[in-house]
C-alpha positions in Angstrom: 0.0 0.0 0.0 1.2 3.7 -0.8 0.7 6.6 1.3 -1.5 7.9 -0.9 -3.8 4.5 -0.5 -3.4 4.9 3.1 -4.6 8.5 2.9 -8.0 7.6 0.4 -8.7 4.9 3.3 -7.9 7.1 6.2 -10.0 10.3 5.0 -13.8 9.0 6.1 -12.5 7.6 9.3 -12.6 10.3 12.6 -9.6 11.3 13.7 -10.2 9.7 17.3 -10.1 6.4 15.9 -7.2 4.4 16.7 -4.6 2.2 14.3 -4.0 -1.3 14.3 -2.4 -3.4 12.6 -2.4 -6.8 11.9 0.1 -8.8 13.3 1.2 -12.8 11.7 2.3 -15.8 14.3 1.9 -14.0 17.2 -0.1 -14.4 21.1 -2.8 -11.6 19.7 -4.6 -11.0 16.7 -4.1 -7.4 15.9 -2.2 -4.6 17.9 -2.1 -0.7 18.6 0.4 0.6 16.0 2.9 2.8 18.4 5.3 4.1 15.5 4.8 5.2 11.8 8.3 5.8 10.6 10.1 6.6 7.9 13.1 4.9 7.1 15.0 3.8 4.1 14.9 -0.2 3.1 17.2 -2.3 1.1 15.5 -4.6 -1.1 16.7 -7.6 -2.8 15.9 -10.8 -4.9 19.2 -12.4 -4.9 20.5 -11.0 -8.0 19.1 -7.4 -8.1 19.0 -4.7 -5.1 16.9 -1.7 -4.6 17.2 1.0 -1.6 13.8 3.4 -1.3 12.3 5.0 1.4 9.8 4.4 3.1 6.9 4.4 6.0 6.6 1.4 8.2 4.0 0.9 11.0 5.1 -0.9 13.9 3.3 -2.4 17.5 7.4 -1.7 19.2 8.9 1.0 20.2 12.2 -0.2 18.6 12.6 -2.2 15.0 15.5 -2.8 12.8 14.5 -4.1 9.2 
């Protein structure tokens, strides 16, 4: 999803409401996003690498990707 998606989603929704997100393999099925951050992400397939930028949400405080 782009910013701009999330944006079009977000723009009906009151701004009281909180953000989840869905978490995979863990204890609970979705949980309070505490960080949207931007960072930059190296991307690769084994023979080709891409750097970009970019927003990630997060339930911790503290990630490294």
């Amino acid at each position: 999803m782009t910013v701009k998606e999330l944006k079009q989603k977000l723009h009906q929704l009151p701004d009281h409401m909180d953000v989840f997100i869905k978490q995979v393999n863990d204890e609970y099925p979705v949980s309070l996003v505490a960080v949207a951050e931007k960072i930059n992400i190296n991307f690769s397939d084994g023979h080709y690498s891409a750097k970009d930028e970019c927003l990630v949400l997060s339930d911790e405080c503290l990630f490294e990707i």
